[in-house]
Each structure stands twice: as structure tokens, then as C-alpha cells.
ZAPAVEX-715249 format. One record per residue (C-alpha): residue number from 1; residue in three letters; x, y, z. Coordinates in steps of 0.05 Angstrom, whole numbers. Example, Ala and Ser with C-alpha at 12.3 -4.5 7.8 and 13.67 -1.06 7.14 Angstrom:
BEGIN
SITE resi resn      x      y      z
SITE    1  ala    246    -90    156
SITE    2  ser    273    -21    143
This chain:
BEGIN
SITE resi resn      x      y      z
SITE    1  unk   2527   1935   1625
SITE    2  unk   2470   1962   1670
SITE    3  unk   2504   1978   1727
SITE    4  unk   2516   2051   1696
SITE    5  unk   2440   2053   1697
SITE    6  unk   2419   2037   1768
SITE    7  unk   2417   2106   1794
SITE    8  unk   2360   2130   1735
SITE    9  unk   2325   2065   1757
SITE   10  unk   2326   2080   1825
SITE   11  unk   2300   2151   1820
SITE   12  unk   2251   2135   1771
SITE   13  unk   2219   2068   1818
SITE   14  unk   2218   2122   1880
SITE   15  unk   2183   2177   1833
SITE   16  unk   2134   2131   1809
SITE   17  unk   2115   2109   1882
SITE   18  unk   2114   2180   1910
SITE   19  unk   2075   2207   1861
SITE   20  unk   2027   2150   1864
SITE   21  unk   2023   2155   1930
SITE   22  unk   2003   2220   1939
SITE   23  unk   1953   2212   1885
SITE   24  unk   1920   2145   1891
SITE   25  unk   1869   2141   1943
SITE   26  unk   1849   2083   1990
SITE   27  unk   1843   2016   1932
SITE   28  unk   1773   2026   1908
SITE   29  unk   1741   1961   1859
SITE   30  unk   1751   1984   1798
SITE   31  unk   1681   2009   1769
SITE   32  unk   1641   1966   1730
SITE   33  unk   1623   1982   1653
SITE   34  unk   1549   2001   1647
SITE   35  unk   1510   1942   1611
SITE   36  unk   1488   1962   1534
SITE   37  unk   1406   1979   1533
SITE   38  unk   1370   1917   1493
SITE   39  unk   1333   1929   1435
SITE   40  unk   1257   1914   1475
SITE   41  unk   1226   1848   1458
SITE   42  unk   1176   1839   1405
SITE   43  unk   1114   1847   1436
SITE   44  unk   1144   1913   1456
SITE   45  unk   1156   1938   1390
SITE   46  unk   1090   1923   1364
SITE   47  unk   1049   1954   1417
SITE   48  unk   1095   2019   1409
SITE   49  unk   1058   2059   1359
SITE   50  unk   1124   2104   1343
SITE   51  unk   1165   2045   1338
SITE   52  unk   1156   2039   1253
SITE   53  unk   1176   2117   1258
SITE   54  unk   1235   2113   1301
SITE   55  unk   1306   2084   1284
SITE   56  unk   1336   2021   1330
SITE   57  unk   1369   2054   1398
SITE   58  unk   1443   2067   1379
SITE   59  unk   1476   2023   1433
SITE   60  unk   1525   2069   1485
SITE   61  unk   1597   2048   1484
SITE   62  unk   1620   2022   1551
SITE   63  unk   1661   2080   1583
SITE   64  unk   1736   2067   1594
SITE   65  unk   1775   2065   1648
SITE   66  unk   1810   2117   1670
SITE   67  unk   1890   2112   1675
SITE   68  unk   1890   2094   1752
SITE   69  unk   1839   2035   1744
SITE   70  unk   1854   1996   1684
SITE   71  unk   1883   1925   1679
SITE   72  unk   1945   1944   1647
SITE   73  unk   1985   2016   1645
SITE   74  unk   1984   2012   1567
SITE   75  unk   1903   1998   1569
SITE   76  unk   1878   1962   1501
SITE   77  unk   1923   1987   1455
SITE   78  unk   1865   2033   1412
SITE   79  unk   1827   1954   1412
SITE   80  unk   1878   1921   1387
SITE   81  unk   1887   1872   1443
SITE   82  unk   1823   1864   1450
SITE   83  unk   1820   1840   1377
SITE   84  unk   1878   1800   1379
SITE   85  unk   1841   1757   1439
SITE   86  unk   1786   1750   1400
SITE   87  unk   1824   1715   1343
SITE   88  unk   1856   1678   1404
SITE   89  unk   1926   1711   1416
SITE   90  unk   1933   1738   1493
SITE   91  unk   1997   1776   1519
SITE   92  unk   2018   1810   1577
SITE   93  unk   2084   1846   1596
SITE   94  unk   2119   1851   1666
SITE   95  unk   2183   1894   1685
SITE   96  unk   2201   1879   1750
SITE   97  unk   2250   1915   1796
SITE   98  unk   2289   1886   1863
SITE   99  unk   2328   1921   1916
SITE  100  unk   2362   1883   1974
SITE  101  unk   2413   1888   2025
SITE  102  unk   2448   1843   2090
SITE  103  unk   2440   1901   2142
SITE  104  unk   2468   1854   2202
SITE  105  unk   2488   1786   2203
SITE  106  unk   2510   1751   2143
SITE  107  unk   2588   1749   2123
SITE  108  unk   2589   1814   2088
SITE  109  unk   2545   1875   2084
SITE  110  unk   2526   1884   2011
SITE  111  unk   2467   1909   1968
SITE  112  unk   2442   1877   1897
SITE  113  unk   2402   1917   1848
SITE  114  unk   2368   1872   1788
SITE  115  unk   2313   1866   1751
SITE  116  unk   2275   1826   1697
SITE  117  unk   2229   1837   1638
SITE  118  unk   2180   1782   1623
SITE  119  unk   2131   1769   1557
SITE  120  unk   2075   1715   1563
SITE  121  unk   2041   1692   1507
SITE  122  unk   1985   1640   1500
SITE  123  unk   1958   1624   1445
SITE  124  unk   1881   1592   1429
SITE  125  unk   1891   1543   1365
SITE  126  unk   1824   1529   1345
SITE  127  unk   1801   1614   1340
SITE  128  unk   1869   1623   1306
SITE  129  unk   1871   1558   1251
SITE  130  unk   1808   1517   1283
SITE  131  unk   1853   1462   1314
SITE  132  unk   1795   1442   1363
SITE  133  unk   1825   1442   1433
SITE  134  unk   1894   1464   1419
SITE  135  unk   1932   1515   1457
SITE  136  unk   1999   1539   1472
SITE  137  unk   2046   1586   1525
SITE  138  unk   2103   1619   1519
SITE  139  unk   2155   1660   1555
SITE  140  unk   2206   1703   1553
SITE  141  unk   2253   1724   1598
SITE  142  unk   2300   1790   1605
SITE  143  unk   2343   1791   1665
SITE  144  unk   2389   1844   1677
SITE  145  unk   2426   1881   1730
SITE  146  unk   2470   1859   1798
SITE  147  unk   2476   1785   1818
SITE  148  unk   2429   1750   1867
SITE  149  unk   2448   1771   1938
SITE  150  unk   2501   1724   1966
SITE  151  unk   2542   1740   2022
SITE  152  unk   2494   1714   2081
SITE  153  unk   2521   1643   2081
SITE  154  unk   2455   1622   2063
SITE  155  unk   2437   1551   2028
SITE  156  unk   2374   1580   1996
SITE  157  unk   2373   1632   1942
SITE  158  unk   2339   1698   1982
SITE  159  unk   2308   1721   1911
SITE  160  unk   2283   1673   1859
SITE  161  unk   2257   1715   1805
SITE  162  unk   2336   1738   1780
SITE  163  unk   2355   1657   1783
SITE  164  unk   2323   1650   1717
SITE  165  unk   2352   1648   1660
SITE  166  unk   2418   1664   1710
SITE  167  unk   2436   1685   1770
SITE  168  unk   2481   1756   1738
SITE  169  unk   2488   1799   1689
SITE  170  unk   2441   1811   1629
SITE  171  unk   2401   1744   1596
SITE  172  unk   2353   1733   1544
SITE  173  unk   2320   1666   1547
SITE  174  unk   2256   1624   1524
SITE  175  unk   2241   1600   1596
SITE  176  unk   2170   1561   1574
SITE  177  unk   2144   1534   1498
SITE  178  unk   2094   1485   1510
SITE  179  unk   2026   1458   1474
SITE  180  unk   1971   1425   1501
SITE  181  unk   1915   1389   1468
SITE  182  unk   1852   1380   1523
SITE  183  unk   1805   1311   1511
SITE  184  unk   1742   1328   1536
SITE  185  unk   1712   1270   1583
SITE  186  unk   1648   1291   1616
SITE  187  unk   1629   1367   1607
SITE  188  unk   1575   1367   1662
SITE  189  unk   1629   1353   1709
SITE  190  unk   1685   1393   1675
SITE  191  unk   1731   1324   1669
SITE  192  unk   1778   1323   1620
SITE  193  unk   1850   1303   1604
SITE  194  unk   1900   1348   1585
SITE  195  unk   1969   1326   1545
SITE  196  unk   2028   1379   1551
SITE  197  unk   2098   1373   1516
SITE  198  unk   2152   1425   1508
SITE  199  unk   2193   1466   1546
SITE  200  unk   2175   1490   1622
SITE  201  unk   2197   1535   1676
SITE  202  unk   2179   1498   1730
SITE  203  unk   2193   1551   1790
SITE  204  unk   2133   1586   1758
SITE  205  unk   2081   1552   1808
SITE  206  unk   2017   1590   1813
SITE  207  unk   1993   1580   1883
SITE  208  unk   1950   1617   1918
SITE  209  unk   1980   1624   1988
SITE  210  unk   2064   1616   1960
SITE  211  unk   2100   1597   1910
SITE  212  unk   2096   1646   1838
SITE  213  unk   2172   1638   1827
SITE  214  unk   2186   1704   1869
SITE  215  unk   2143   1756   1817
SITE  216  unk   2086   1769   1864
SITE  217  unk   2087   1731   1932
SITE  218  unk   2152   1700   1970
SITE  219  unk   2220   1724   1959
SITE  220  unk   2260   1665   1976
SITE  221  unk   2262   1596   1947
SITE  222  unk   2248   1568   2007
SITE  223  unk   2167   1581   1998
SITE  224  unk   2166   1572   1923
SITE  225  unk   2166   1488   1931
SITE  226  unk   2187   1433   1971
SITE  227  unk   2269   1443   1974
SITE  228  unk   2279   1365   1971
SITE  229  unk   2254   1361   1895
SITE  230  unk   2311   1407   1868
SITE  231  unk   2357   1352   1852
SITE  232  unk   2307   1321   1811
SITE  233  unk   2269   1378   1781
SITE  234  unk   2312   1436   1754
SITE  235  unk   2294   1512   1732
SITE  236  unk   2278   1505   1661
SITE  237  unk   2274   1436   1621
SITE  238  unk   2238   1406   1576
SITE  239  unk   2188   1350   1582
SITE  240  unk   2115   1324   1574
SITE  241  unk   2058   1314   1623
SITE  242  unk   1989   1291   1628
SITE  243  unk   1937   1322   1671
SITE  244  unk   1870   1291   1696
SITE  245  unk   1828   1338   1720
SITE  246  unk   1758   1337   1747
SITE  247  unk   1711   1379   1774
SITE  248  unk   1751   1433   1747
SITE  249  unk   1815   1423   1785
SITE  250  unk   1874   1384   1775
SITE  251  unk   1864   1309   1804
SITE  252  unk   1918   1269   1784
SITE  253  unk   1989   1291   1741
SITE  254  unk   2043   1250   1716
SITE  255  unk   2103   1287   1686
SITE  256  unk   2165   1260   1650
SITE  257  unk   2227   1316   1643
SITE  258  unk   2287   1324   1626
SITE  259  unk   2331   1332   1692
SITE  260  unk   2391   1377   1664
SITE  261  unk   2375   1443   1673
SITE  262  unk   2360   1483   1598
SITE  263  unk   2356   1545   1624
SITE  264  unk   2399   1583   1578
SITE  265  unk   2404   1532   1520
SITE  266  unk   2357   1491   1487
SITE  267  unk   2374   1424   1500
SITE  268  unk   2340   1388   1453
SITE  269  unk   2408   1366   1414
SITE  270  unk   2418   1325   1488
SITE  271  unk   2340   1311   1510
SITE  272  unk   2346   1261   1564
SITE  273  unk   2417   1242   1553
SITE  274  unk   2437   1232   1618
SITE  275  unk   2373   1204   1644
SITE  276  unk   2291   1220   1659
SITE  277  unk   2252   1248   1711
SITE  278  unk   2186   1222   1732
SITE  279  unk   2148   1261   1781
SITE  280  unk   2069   1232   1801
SITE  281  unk   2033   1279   1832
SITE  282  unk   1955   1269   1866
SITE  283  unk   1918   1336   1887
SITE  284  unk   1859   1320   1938
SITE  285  unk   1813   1366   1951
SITE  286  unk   1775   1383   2016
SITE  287  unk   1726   1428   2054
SITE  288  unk   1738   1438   2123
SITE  289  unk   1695   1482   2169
SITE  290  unk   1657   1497   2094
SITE  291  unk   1721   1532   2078
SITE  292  unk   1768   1507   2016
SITE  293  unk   1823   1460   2014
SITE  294  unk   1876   1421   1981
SITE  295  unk   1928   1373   1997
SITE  296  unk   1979   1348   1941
SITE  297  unk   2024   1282   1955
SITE  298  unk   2081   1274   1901
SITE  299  unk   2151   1228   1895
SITE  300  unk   2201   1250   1844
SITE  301  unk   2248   1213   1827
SITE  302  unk   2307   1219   1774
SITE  303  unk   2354   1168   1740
SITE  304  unk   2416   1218   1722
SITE  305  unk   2476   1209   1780
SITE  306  unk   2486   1254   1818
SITE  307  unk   2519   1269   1891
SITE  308  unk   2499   1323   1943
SITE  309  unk   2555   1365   1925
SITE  310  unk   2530   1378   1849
SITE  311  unk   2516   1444   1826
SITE  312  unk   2435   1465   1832
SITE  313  unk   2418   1533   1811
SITE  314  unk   2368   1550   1869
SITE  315  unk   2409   1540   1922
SITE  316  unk   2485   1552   1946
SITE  317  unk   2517   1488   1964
SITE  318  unk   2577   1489   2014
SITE  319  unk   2636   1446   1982
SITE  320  unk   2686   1427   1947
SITE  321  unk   2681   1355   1984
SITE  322  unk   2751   1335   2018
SITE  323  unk   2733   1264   2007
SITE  324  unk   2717   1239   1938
SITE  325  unk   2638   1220   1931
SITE  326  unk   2612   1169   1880
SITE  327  unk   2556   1195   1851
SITE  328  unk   2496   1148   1842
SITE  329  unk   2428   1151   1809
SITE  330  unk   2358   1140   1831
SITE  331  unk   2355   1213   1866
SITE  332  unk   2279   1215   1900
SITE  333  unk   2243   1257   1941
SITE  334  unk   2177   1245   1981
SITE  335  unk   2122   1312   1989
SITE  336  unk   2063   1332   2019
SITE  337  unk   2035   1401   2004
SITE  338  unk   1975   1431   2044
SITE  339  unk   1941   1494   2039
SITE  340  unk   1873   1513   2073
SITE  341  unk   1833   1574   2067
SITE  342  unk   1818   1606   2143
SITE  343  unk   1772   1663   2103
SITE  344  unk   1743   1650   2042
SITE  345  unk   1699   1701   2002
SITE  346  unk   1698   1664   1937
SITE  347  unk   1736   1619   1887
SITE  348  unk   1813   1639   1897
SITE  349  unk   1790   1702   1942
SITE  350  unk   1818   1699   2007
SITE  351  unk   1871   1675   2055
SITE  352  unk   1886   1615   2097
SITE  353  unk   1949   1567   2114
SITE  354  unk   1992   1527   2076
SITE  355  unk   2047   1477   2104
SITE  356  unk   2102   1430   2058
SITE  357  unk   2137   1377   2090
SITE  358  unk   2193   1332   2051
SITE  359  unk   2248   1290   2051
SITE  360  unk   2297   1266   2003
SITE  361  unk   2362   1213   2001
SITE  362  unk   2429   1228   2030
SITE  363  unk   2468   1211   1976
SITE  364  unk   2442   1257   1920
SITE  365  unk   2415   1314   1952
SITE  366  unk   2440   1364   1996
SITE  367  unk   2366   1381   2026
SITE  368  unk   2346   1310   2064
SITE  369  unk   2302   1353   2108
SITE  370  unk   2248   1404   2095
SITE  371  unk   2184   1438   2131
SITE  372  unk   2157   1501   2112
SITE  373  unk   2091   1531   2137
SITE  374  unk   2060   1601   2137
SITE  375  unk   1996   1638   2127
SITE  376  unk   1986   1681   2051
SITE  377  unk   1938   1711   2016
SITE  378  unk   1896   1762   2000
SITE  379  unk   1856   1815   2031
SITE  380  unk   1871   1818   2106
SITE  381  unk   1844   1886   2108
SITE  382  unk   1778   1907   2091
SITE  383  unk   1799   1968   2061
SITE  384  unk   1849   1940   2014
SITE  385  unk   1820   1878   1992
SITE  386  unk   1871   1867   1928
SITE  387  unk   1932   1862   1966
SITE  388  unk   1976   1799   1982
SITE  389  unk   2005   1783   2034
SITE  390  unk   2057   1727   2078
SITE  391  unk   2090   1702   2130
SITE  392  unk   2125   1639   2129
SITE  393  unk   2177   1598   2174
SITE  394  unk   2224   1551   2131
SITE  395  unk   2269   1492   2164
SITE  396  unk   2320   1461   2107
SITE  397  unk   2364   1405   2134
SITE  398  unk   2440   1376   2098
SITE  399  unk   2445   1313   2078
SITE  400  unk   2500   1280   2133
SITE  401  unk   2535   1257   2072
SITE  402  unk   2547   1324   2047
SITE  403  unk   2559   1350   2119
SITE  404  unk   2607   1290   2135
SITE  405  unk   2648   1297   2073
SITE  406  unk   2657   1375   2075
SITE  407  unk   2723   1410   2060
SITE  408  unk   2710   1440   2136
SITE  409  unk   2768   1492   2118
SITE  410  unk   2718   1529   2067
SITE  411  unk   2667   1535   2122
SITE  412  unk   2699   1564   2179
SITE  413  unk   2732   1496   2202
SITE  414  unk   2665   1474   2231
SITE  415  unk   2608   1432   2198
SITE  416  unk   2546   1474   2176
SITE  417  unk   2482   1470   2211
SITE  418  unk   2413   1466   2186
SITE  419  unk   2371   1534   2166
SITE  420  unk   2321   1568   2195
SITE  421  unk   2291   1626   2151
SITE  422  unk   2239   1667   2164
SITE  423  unk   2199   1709   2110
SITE  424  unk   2149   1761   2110
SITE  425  unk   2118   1811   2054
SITE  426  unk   2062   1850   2038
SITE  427  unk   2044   1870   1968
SITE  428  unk   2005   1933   1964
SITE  429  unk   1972   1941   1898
SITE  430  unk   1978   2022   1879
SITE  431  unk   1937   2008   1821
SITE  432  unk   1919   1945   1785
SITE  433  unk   1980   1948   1738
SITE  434  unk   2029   1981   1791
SITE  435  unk   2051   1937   1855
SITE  436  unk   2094   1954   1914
SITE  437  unk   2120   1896   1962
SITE  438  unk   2167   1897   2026
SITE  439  unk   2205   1842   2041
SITE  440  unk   2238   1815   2108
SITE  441  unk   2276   1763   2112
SITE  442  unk   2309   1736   2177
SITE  443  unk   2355   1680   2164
SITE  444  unk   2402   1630   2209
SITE  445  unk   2454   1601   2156
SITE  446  unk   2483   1541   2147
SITE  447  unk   2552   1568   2152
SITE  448  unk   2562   1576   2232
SITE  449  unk   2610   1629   2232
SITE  450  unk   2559   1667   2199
SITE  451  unk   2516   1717   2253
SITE  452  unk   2438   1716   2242
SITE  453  unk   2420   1755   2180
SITE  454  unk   2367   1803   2169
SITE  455  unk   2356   1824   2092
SITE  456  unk   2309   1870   2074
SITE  457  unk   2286   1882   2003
SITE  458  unk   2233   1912   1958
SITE  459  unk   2196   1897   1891
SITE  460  unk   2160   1944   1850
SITE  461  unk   2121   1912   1789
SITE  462  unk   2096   1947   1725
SITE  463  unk   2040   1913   1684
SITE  464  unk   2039   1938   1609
């Protein structure tokens, strides 16, 4: 249905980024709201002879920011979202646009145009009906436009954001409706636990260095999480976790899912009808060279059947098998996760390294293999201190069951090969609620009769 409107799209995403271009000067912080004059203490008062005479100071009205420098293109709606906060309702809207394109390499030369539309809401339960330590988040999700870019004979997906709710064509879905209710342990020491249930989008990671389910960092799947954990942990589900977290940060997390994928349906009428997934997770932190670290160790593990050559949305799977493969439960995968900051100019300011290593069993998932490291961020110029930016090398090896078992006439009569991918972007923040990225993507593909491909591709982000 939107294919008609690409070309308005397109003209209107170029406009915008000429216009701001051209306008917009070097990023600038944005500038800071002069403080309200006090009122003068009381000894003040009393020693001010006109002060009985004289009416209270009028306090000045913090000026507003003007259209370039505000949060959000649509500002504060006249004060209504700032009044809505305060009775503990918070929402933000995204429209997101994608362009990319196989311009050698690859099996075919194509170009995708797509898009989402995304509503978060989270909502604070004890300013709205005084449940004490309540909260909840929800999202919404609009995709719309070309399919996913396929014809590079890639095993990972090379955009993640249009994955969810589908892959094509134009989908409405409640991607994440969870609560949580926070037990306060030691407040000193900001150590609490925190007990989540509902329904998640778990590509949504919010790292600082990757991950952010393709909206603002990495493209590809590849850097969004460990590739091993897919046959286990699936797009959108629904679930529970608990969360103990000390010293402000996430120490220890134990989460129990569904392991069908929900995406585009509920799934409650079938919650955890054809088995459970339990995924531990520990978080250490560090401080190396007195800059920030972190290093996360988790095993997921899943007691639905499955074999390597099951459908998973995230990634293309080469099959049909020509040999018939029992499928088997007790799918697991094994991850470490490290991320380091090199510069560090305050909490979550900065960039650094990150590296995820994994491995999974043969006979449920396609990935047995994985390394990924890179370098992310923020702020690797001076001048332009908001921007992010990556580059990231990706290894993802096939399970020799899958490889051994392989129809070899659908791949080129010879057995894939594992995938090398490498990623790099750079997210140049126009304004605060207007973002540019370029994308590059170099990738080797499984498929051997399938030349290197380089994809380029480009993101442009409104914030209303």
C-alpha cells in the first residue's frame, strides 16, 4: 500500500536534511534555562525598609527553546506534556525512515525503502492512583513500506528495526506491555529488587556502545546481541523477570519467557505451550585505568524442540534440509558480553570497546559460533559531542548439523561458509529531535556463490 508513496517520502527526508543543513550550525549544547530569582531570606526582608511597601518579585518564566534546540520537534505541547509527567504519564514518538541497496556483491542488486512509527509510553502508578512503586511501559509499533533487504545471501538480517512486528508490508503491533513493582532494599546504596511481567521486545537492548534494536546505533543484527541466543529468545514474547540491582545498576537477572515468538499476536491463549525459557544473567562491574566497565555472563536455555533448520525471524536460514532432522529440546547458549569505556566524561558520556563472544548446540541452532567486537559511542569529535558513532567486525559460524544436512542444490551445490560482516555508522544529530546516520556494511555470506557484498544505507529519525 505504501509503495505509491515512496517518492513524497524520499523528497521530503532529502528536503528536510538540505534545508537543515544549510541552516543548522556546528551542534551547539543546547542553552540552559535561567534559574528563577528567590524571594531573599528573612533577615533580608526585615532589614529592607521598602520591603512592607513593595509587592513579592514576580518570578520570570524560563525562556523556551527555540525550534532548532528543543527535545522534541512538537516542544511541550502548550504544557501539556509537561503536566501529564507530573501526574506520571511520559510519551514520546519516533518515525523512522531507511534506505538501502546491494551496490556489488550479493546475488542480486536491489534497493528496500521502509520505515516504522513507534509510541512509548510509561506510566508512574503511585502519581497516577498512589500504587507506591508501581510502573509500567508500553509500545507500539507501525511498520510500513518495502521488505527487509534480502538478496545478499546473508544469514543475518542487514536492518533490524523493520523485523519487528514483520519483516514486509504494513503492521500494527503491541511490541512491549509490561509492569513492574520495585522493593526497596537499602536506599543509601540504591539496592533494590525489581519484579517485571508482561509482554517484551527483547531486541530493544539499550546499550551504550551497540545494540538499540537498529533505531539509533548498529544496523545489522549482528551487533544488537549475541547471535547464539536467538533460538532461545525470540523478537517479542511474553514473560516475567526479576532484577537485583545495586549500586544503581543491574547485578543479577533471572528471566522466564515464553520462547514462541508473539510478535504479531498475543499469545496468551498458548503462554508457554510448547515449553519455557530461562535465561540467568550476572552483570559485573569494573574500573579499569579509572575508566568504566561492565562484563555480563548469561546461559539461556529453552525446553521447546527445535532443529537448526527452524524458522527464526532475525536471521535467514539456508534449507530445506535433504535429510530429515529430529528436533530435540534443551536448546542453550553460553555468553559473555564486555564493554569498556576508552574516554569517559561522565555517567553514559563517552566511548570505549565492547566485544561478545558465544556459543550454542549443534542440534538446535543454526549459529554454534559467534564473536563480535567493535568500538561505539559518543562524541569522537570535540565539536560535535552528541553524535554516535561505530565500527564493528562480526564472525557468525553454522552449526555442522545444519551445514551437513543441507539441500546443497538450494545453495549453489556447495555447503555455506561462515560470515564475516563488517559494520560501520555515524549518527549526526541535526538537532536534538532530527538525526541523520550512514551506514556501511561489508559482508562475506554464507552462500559461496555469493561475491562479497557491500550495502550501503541511511536512517533519518524524527522525534515528536
Amino acid at each position: 500500500m505504501f509503495a505509491r508513496y515512496n517518492p513524497f517520502l524520499v523528497s521530503t527526508m532529502v528536503c528536510m536534511v538540505l534545508t537543515l543543513t544549510c541552516t543548522v550550525r556546528a551542534q551547539q549544547p543546547s542553552p540552559t534555562p535561567s534559574s528563577k530569582p528567590g524571594a531573599g531570606t528573612s533577615d533580608e526582608i526585615r532589614n529592607d525598609p521598602s520591603a512592607s511597601q513593595k509587592p513579592d518579585p514576580t518570578p520570570t518564566p524560563s525562556p523556551e527553546l527555540d525550534f532548532w534546540h528543543r527535545e522534541t520537534m512538537t516542544d511541550d505541547w502548550g504544557g501539556m506534556r509537561a503536566r501529564w509527567k507530573e501526574r506520571g504519564l511520559e510519551m514520546q514518538f519516533t518515525l523512522t525512515g531507511f534506505v538501502q541497496g546491494t551496490t556489488s556483491g550479493g546475488l542480486r542488486r536491489e534497493t528496500e525503502w521502509n520505515g516504522k512509527f513507534e509510541s512509548k509510553f510509561s506510566l508512574d502508578f503511585e502519581k497516577l492512583w498512589g500504587w507506591k512503586n508501581w510502573s509500567s511501559e508500553m509500545k507500539v509499533e507501525y511498520r510500513f513500506g518495502g521488505p527487509v533487504l534480502s538478496g545478499i545471501g546473508a544469514l543475518n538480517t542487514v536492518n533490524t528495526d523493520v523485523i519487528v512486528p514483520a519483516s514486509k508490508g504494513s503492521v500494527v503491533a503491541i511490541t512491549a506491555l509490561n509492569f513492574t513493582r520495585v522493593f526497596l532494599l537499602n536506599r543509601k546504596k540504591d539496592e533494590l529488587i525489581a519484579v517485571s511481567f508482561g509482554r517484551y521486545n527483547t531486541l530493544d537492548i539499550q546499550e551504550k556502545f551497540f545494540g538499540g534494536a537498529g533505531l539509533d546505533k548498529f544496523f545489522n543484527v549482528a551487533h544488537i546481541g549475541p547471535m547464539t541466543g536467538l533460538r532461545q529468545v525470540p523478537n517479542v514474547t511474553n514473560g516475567a523477570s526479576i532484577d537485583y540491582v545495586r549500586n544503581g545498576e543491574s547485578f543479577i537477572t533471572f528471566g522466564l519467557l515464553d520462547p514462541n515468538d508473539h510478535s504479531t499476536n498475543p499469545g496468551l491463549d498458548r503462554l508457554f505451550a510448547d515449553g519455557v525459557t530461562l535465561a540467568p544473567v550476572i552483570n559485573l562491574p569494573s574500573k579499569w585505568f579509572g575508566k568504566t566497565g561492565k562484563h555480563s555472563f548469561s546461559y539461556t536455555v529453552t525446553t521447546k524442540s527445535y532443529t537448526p533448520f527452524d524458522a527464526i525471524k532475525q536471521v535467514i536460514i539456508p534449507g530445506p534440509p535433504l535429510n530429515p532432522v529430529q528436533p530435540k529440546r534443551g536448546s542453550f547458549s553460553i555468553s559473555y558480553v564486555g564493554r569498556q569505556f576508552l574516554i569517559e566524561r561522565s555517567k553514559d558520556d563517552g566511548w570505549g570497546v565492547f566485544t561478545q563472544l558465544s556459543i550454542a548446540d549443534k542440534d538446535t541452532s543454526p549459529v554454534t559460533r559467534f564473536f563480535d567486537v567493535g568500538l561505539g559511542g559518543n562524541g569522537i569529535f570535540k565539536e560535535r559531542l552528541q553524535d554516535d558513532f561505530g565500527v564493528a567486525y562480526s564472525y557468525t559460524g553454522l552449526s555442522k548439523v545444519l551445514v551437513d544436512n543441507l539441500n546443497l542444490v538450494t545453495v549453489g551445490n556447495v555447503r555455506p561458509r561462515a560470515e564475516h560482516q563488517f559494520e560501520g555508522f555515524y549518527n549526526f544529530h541535526i538537532t536534538p529531535w532530527l538525526r541523520l546516520t550512514g551506514d556501511l556494511q561489508i559482508i562475506r555470506p554464507v552462500v559461496r556463490r555469493a561475491d562479497t557484498a557491500v550495502v550501503p544505507g541511511a536512517r533519518l529519525e524524527f522525534i515528536f
